[in-house]
N, C-alpha and C positions, 0 to 999 in steps of 0.2 A: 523308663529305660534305666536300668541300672548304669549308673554311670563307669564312665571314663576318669583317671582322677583329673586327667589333665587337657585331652586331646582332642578325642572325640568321645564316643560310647559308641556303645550295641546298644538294641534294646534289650533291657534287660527284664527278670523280674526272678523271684525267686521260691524255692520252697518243690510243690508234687510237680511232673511234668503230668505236662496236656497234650495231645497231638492236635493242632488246625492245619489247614489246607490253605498255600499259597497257590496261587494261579498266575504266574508270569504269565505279559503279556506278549504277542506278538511282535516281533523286531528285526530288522536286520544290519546286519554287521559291518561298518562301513570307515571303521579308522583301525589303524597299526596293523590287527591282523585279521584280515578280513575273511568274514565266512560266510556260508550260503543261511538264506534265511531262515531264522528261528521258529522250531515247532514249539508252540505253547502246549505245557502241559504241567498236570497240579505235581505240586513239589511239595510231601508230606514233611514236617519239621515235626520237631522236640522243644519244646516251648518251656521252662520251668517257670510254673504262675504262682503266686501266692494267693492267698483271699482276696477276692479284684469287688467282694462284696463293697457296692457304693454306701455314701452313712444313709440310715434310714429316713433324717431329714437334714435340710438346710435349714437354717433360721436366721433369715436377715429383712431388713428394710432396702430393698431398690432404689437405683445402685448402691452398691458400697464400694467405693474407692479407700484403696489401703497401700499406705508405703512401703516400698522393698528398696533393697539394695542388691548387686549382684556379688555372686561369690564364686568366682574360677566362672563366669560366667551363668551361675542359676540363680534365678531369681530367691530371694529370703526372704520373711519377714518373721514378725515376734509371736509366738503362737503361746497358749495358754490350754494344758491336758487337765483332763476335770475340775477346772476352775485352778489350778497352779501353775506357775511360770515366773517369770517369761525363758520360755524357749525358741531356738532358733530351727526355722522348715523352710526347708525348698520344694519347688513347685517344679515337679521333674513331670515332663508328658511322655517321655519315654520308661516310663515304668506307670505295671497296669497291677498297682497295689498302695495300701498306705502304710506306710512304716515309722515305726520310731524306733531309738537305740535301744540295745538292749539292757545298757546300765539304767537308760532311761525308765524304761518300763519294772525293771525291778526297786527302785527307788518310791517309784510312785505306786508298787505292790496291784500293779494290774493282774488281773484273774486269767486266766487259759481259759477258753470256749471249751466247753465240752466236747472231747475227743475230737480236740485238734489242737494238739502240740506245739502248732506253729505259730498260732494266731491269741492276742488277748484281746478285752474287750476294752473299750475307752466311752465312758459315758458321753464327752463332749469334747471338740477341739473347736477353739475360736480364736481365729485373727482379726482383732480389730472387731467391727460391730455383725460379723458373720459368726455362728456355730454350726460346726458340722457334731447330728447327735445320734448317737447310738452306731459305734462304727466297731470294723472288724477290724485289728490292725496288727501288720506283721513284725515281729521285733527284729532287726538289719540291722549290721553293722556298716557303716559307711565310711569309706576309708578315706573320704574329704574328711578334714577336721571340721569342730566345733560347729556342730550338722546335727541334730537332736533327734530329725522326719526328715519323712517327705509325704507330699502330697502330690500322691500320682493322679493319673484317667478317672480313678471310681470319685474320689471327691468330687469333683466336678461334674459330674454325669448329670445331673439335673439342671444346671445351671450355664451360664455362659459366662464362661472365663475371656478377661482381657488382659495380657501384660503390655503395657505402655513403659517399653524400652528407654527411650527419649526422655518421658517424664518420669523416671523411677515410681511406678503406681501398677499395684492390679484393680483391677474392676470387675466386680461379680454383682450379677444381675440377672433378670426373665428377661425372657421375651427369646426370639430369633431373628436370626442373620436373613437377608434376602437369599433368594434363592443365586447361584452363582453366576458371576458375569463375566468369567473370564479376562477378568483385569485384577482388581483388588482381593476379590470372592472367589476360591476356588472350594470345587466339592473334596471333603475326605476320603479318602481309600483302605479299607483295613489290610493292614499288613499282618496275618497273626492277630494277635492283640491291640497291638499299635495303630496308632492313624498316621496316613502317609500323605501326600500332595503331588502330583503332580508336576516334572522340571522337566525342562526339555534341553541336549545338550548337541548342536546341530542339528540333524534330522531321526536320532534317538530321542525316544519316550521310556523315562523313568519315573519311581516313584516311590520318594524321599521321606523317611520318617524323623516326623518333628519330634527334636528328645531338647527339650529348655534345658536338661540340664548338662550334656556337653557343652565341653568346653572350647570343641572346634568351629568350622566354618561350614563346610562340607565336607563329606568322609565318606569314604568310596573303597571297596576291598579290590583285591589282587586282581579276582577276576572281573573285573569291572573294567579293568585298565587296557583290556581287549578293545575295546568300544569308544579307547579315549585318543585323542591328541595330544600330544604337548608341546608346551612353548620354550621350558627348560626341562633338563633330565630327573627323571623322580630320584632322592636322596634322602637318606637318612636323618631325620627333623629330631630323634626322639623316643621315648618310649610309652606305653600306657596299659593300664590295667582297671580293671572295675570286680563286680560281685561276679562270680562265675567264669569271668572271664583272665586269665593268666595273663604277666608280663607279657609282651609283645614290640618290638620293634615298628614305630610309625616310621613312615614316607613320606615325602612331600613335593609338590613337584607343580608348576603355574598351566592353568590349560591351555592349547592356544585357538581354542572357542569360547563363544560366553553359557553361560547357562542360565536360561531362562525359564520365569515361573511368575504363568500370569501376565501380568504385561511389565514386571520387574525382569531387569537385565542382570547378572554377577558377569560383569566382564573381564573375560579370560581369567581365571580368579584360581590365588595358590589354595593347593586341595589337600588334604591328607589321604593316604592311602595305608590299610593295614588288616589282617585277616580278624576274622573271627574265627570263633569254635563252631564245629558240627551244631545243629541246634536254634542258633541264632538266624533270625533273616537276614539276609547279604544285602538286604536294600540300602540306598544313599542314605547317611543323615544328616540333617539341617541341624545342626546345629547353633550354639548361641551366637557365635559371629556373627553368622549372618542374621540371626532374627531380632540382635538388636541394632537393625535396621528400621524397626517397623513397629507397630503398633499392633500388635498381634491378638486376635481374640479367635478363639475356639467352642465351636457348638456343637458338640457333641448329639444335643436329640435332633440334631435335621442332618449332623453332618456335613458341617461346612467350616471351614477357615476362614479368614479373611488376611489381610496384610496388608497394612495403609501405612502412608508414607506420601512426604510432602514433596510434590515434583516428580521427575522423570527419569535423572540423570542417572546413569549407571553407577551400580555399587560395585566397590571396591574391597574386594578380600585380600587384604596385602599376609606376605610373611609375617608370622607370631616372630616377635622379635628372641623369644627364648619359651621353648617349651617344659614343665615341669613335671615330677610324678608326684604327686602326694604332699605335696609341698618344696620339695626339694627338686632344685635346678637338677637336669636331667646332663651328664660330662658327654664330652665327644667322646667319640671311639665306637668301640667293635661293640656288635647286639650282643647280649646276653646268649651263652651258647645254650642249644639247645632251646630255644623259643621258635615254634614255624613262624613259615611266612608266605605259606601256601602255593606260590609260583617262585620259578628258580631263580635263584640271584645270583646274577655273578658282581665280581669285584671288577674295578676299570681296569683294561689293559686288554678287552678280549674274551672272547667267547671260551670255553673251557668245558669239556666233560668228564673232568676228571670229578670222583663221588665227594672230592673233600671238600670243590668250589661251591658245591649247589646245597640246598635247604629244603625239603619237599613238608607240605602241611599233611598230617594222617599220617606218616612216618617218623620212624624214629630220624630225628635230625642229627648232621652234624655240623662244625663249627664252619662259618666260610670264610677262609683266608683276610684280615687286616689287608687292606690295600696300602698306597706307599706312603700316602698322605693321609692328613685329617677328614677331607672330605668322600666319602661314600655317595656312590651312586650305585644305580640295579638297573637290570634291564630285565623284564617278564619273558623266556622264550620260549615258552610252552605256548601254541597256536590254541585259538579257542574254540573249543570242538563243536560239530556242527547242529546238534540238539540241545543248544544250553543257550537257553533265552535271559532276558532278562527282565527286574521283575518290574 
């Protein structure tokens, strides 16, 4: 996923669009504003991919356990580009490419692929006692600092990845995951490109794309908030932005259900809320908050997840005590004018249709009235219309 710098993410990815086929599932709509039950049907997207070409081999001895630290939340460790380094990569699963910077790649005088512009070649990249060799890799700018790669989905495609949260450690190795159990073991779902899981939030069925390298908990768009409860009012947490995706004003707001995934509980747990761009999947994302909970490993060839974790007891997603953009603490006050936010917001005091209180995404926007104090709250009142499922 291209990331978020600070919040959450979309999934991202970058470079030609592709068209894939979403297929929401069946659902019905049963909190804030309720509507009659959901017709599934496939919902064509805009996808921008990059080379999602995986490297030609892996070359390791089983397992190879290797240290990471985290950064805004994504895991790092020290990687080495045709035998030079050290450099610093993240292990993003929400992006279905590999990348390195582009100061980077002109330094180390990598070559362009023939007739294709966008991608160079990289004889080898190795962390630790792993190389990945003969790779396709896209040159991205990433606007997390001192971030050199990333290693998305296609790296991993042959092998089974494990981030061990808890212990600061990945682990890559063969073999496969048992088949799913509905406890620890859940099956993947493709989202687009992405792999999603499985969550269930009362008696809705959703499904949430793992992106390690947000920096949120879970992240849920405008129109999702159809479908939700809450405990406190959604409010203004913040802002965020990633590749592709423009400033944005985030939301935040505690559920007052839990969300469950697997036989893991997030009880009532504070959420971000904030639109994407046309293009992007509207699905939930899991991000780093919450998965470093767990012990995470991903199999890609059978298509399964896992999430291990010692005990039973309910997790706890509290308030980000201060959210940031890019490094830089993110001020109170009014959004950035002109940024959508796809459902209408008013300011506290009262409903209002007047065209200068409200914000519409896919229009030109304008500014919504400073309320009287520091703190901002929204209220969604556009009902959710009766053939928009979710996914």
């Amino acid at each position: 996923m291209v990331g978020v710098a600070c919040l959450l993410t979309a999934p991202g990815a970058f470079g030609r669009a592709v068209t894939v086929q979403v297929a929401p599932a069946d659902s019905t709509a049963v909190r804030v504003a309720p509507a009659p039950a959901a017709v599934a049907r496939p919902m064509t997207v805009e996808v921008a991919a990059a080379d999602s070409t995986p490297p030609a081999r892996v070359v390791f001895e089983s397992p190879a356990r290797i240290p990471i630290e985290l950064d805004r939340g994504m895991p790092m460790l020290t990687a080495r580009v045709n035998g030079r380094g050290p450099f610093r990569f993240g292990i993003e699963t929400g992006g279905r490419l590999i990348s390195i910077s582009p100061a980077l790649a002109e330094s180390l005088a990598l070559p362009k692929l023939p007739n294709d512009s966008l991608t160079v070649h990289v004889d080898s990249i190795s962390i630790g006692p792993v190389r990945f060799e003969d790779l396709h890799v896209t040159p991205l700018a990433v606007s997390q600092p001192n971030v050199d790669g990333l290693l998305g989905l296609p790296a991993f495609e042959s092998v089974r990845l494990t981030i061990d949260y808890p212990d600061s450690a990945v682990v890559i190795e063969r073999g496969e995951l048992p088949g799913p159990s509905g406890g620890d073991i859940l099956r993947l779902q493709r989202v687009g490109p992405f792999w999603g899981v499985p969550i269930t939030i009362g008696q809705e069925h959703w499904v949430a794309i793992i992106d390690t390298r947000s920096g949120g908990g879970l992240g849920f768009t405008p129109n999702d908030t159809t479908y939700m409860a809450w405990e406190t009012p959604l409010r203004e947490v913040g802002q965020s932005r990633g590749a592709q995706i423009p400033l944005a004003t985030v939301f935040g707001g505690k559920m007052a259900e839990d969300v469950r995934m697997g036989r893991h509980v997030f009880t009532k747990p504070f959420v971000t809320v904030r639109p994407l761009p046309p293009g992007f999947p509207q699905n939930p994302i899991l991000g780093s908050r919450a998965l470093m909970n767990f012990v995470f490993t991903l199999d890609q060839i059978n298509g399964f997840a896992r999430f291990s974790r010692e005990g039973s007891a309910p997790i706890v997603l509290p308030e980000p005590r201060r959210m940031v953009v890019g490094g830089t603490p993110t001020p109170n006050g009014d959004p950035a004018a002109g940024e959508p936010v796809r459902r209408v917001i008013s300011a506290p005091g009262g409903e209002s249709s007047k065209p200068d209180s409200v914000r519409y995404m896919n229009e030109r926007p304008v500014r919504a009235p400073a309320p009287p104090d520091s703190t901002r709250q929204i209220r969604y009142e556009v009902p959710a219309k009766p053939d928009t499922a979710r996914r």
